[in-house]
N, C-alpha and C positions, 0 to 999 in steps of 0.2 A: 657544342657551339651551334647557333641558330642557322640554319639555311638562308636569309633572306639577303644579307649582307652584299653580295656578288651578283644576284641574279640578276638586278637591272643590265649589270654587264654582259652577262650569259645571254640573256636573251638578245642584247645588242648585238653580239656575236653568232648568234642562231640565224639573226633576220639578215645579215652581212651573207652568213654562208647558203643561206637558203637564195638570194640573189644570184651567187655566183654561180650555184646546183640551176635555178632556171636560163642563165645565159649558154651554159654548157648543152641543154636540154634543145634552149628555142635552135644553138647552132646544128645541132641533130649529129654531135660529137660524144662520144663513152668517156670516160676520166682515164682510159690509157692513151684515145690520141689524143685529148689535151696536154696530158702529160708529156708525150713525147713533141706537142708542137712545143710547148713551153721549156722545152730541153731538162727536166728534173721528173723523178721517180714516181709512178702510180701513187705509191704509197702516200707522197705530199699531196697528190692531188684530193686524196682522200681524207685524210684529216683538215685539209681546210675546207673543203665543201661538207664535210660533219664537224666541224666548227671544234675540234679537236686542236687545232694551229692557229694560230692567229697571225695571217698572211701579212707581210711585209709591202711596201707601198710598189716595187717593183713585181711582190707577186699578183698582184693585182692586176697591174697592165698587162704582163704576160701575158691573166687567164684572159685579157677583154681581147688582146689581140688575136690569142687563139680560137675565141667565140667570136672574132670580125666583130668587133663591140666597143671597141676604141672610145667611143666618145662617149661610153659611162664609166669609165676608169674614174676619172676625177671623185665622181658624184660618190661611189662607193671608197674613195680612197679618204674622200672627208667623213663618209659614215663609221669606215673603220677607225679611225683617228679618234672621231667621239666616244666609240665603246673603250678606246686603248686608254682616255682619259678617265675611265670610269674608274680606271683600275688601274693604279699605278702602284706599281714596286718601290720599296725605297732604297734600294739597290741606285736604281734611276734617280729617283728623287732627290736624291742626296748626292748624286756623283761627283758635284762640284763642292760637297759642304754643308754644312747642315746650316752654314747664314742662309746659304742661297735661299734654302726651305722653306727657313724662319721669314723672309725678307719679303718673301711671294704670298704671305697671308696677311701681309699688315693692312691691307687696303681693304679686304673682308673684315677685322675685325675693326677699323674706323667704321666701314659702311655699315656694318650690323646693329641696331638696335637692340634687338631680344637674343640674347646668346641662352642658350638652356645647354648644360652640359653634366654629362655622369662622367665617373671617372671612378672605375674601376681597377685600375692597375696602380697610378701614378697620380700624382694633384696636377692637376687642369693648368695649363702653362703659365695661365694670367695669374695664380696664386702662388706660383714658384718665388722661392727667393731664388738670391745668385746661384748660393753653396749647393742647394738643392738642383737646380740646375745646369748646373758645372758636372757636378755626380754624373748625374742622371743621362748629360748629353756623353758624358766619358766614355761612359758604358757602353752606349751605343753605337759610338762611331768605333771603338774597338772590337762589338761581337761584328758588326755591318763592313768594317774594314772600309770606312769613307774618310775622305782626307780629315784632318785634324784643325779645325778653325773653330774649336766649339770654343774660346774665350769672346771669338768677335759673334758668336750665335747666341752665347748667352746675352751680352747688350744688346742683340737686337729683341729675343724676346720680354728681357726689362723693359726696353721701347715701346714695343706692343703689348706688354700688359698695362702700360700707361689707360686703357680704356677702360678701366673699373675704379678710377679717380677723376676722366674726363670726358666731357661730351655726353651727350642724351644716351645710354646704354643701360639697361638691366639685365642681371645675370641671374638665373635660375640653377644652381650647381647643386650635385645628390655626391658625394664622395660615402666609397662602401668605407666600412669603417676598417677592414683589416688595414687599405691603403697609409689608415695613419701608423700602422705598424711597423710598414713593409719601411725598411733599412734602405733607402737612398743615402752615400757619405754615412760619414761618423755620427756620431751621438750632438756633439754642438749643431752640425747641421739639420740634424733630422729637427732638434728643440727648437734651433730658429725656425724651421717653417713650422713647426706647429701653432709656434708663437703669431708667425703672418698669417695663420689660416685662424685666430683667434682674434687676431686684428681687422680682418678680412669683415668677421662676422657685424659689425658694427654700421660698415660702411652703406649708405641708403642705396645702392644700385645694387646691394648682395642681396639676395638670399640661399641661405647654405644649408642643408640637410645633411645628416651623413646615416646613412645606414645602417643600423647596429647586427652585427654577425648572427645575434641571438634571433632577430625578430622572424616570424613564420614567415614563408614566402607562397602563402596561397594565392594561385592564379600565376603566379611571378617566381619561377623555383631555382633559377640558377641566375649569377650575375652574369652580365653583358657583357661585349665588348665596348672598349671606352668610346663617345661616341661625342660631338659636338654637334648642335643642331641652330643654323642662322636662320634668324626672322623665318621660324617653320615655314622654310623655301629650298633648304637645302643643308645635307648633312656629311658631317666626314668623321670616318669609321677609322678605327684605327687597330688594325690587324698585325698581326709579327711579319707577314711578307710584307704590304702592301697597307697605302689609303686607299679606301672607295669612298668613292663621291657617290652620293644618296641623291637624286632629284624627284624620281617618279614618284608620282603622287599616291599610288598604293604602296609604296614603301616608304615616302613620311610616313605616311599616317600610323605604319603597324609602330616605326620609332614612334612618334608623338606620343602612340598609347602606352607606349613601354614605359616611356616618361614618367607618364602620369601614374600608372601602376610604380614605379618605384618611389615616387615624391612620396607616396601613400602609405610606404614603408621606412620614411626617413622620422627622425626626431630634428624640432629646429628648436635654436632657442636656449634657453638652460642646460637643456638635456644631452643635444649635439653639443653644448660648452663642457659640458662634463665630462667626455667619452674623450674629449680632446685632453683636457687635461688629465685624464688616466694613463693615456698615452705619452703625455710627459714625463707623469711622475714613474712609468714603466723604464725609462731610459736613463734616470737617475739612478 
């Protein structure tokens, strides 16, 4: 797995605790009396000033008030909040339902014009049918243990795949090719979405590569994590804990290039039509 994926948040995390290590410093306190002003254990003091913890909104005012620093609580309480958005669990995300989820990106994918998406694991939401999605979400609100609403999560993302039949949008989508393999639901299911990802290919806002398992992977030697990139302004990664949200601009760019090296090893056209329909006549 690539390193790059977290560090924008890492590092937001480095420059939060590197703050709180200089207010501790200018107050000319050691991390055991702040410790014991803030009434909790050296040891906490310690991984949050080496960015080991990711301090809580009252650990925070705590340390300000133990560094007499009271009136930069705020400023670092929204710094912290930014890197916590960086990185979010879907533990969290989903605590209410995976509509709620679904329901919180509809406005990004109305707004987005240029969607560029790989999808390595699973077909890309906008190309799910129902069955395929029902599967898909089943699975995972029972490994994630999140409440069970995926009937009202699946219409909403039908709703939101509505952007690849309306409005100004082009889709640039690379699917590796085991994905068409990989068993989401039954056999009827899996044939219908191959059938919509063969419908898919027609449409003027598509363009659709898929990756063949066979092709060399010089420069580019292992698949990615799945990964969605709007109006190369902003990206969400999709990891087994956690999304990251991508913004910083030396990490577009290393995704964008990732892009472009795997378009490079996609087939479109006949050829991706053929791999598709292998994979049908494989489940007959």
């Amino acid at each position: 797995m690539s390193p790059f994926p977290t560090s924008s948040a890492q590092k937001a995390r480095a420059a939060l605790a590197a703050r709180l290590r200089e207010l501790r410093l200018d107050a000319g306190i050691t991390g055991k009396e702040l410790a014991r002003a803030a009434g909790w254990s050296v040891a906490k003091s310690s991984r949050i000033e080496n960015a080991v913890t990711a301090p809580a909104d009252a650990d925070i005012r705590a340390w300000c008030s133990a560094c007499c620093a009271d009136d930069q609580a705020e400023d670092l309480i929204a710094a912290n909040r930014q890197a916590d958005a960086m990185y979010m669990h879907w533990k969290r995300l989903q605590r209410t339902g995976m509509k709620q989820l679904a329901e919180s990106s509809a406005k990004l994918y109305e707004s987005t014009r240029s969607f560029r998406v790989y999808a390595s694991h699973v077909m890309p939401g906008y190309l799910q049918t129902p069955g395929y999605a029902s599967a898909l979400m089943g699975t995972i609100a029972g490994f994630r243990g999140t409440p069970d609403d995926v009937a009202d999560a699946v219409e909403v993302r039908m709703r939101r795949g509505r952007v690849i039949y309306e409005g100004d949008h082009r889709f640039a989508t690379l699917v590796e090719e085991h994905v068409l393999h990989h068993r989401v639901g039954d056999e009827n299911v899996m044939i219908g979405q191959l059938g919509n990802l063969l419908a898919a290919m027609s449409l003027p806002s598509m363009s659709l590569g898929i990756i063949p398992t066979s092709v060399p992977r010089e420069g580019m030697m292992w698949p990615l994590e799945q990964f969605t990139v709007f109006d190369d302004a902003r990206i969400h990664v999709e990891l087994l804990a956690a999304k990251v949200t991508v913004t910083a601009p030396g990490e577009l760019d290393i995704y964008l290039r990732a892009f472009t090296r795997l378009a490079e090893l996609a087939v479109y056209g006949a050829e991706a039509r053929a791999l598709i329909l292998r994979a049908i006549e494989a489940l007959r």
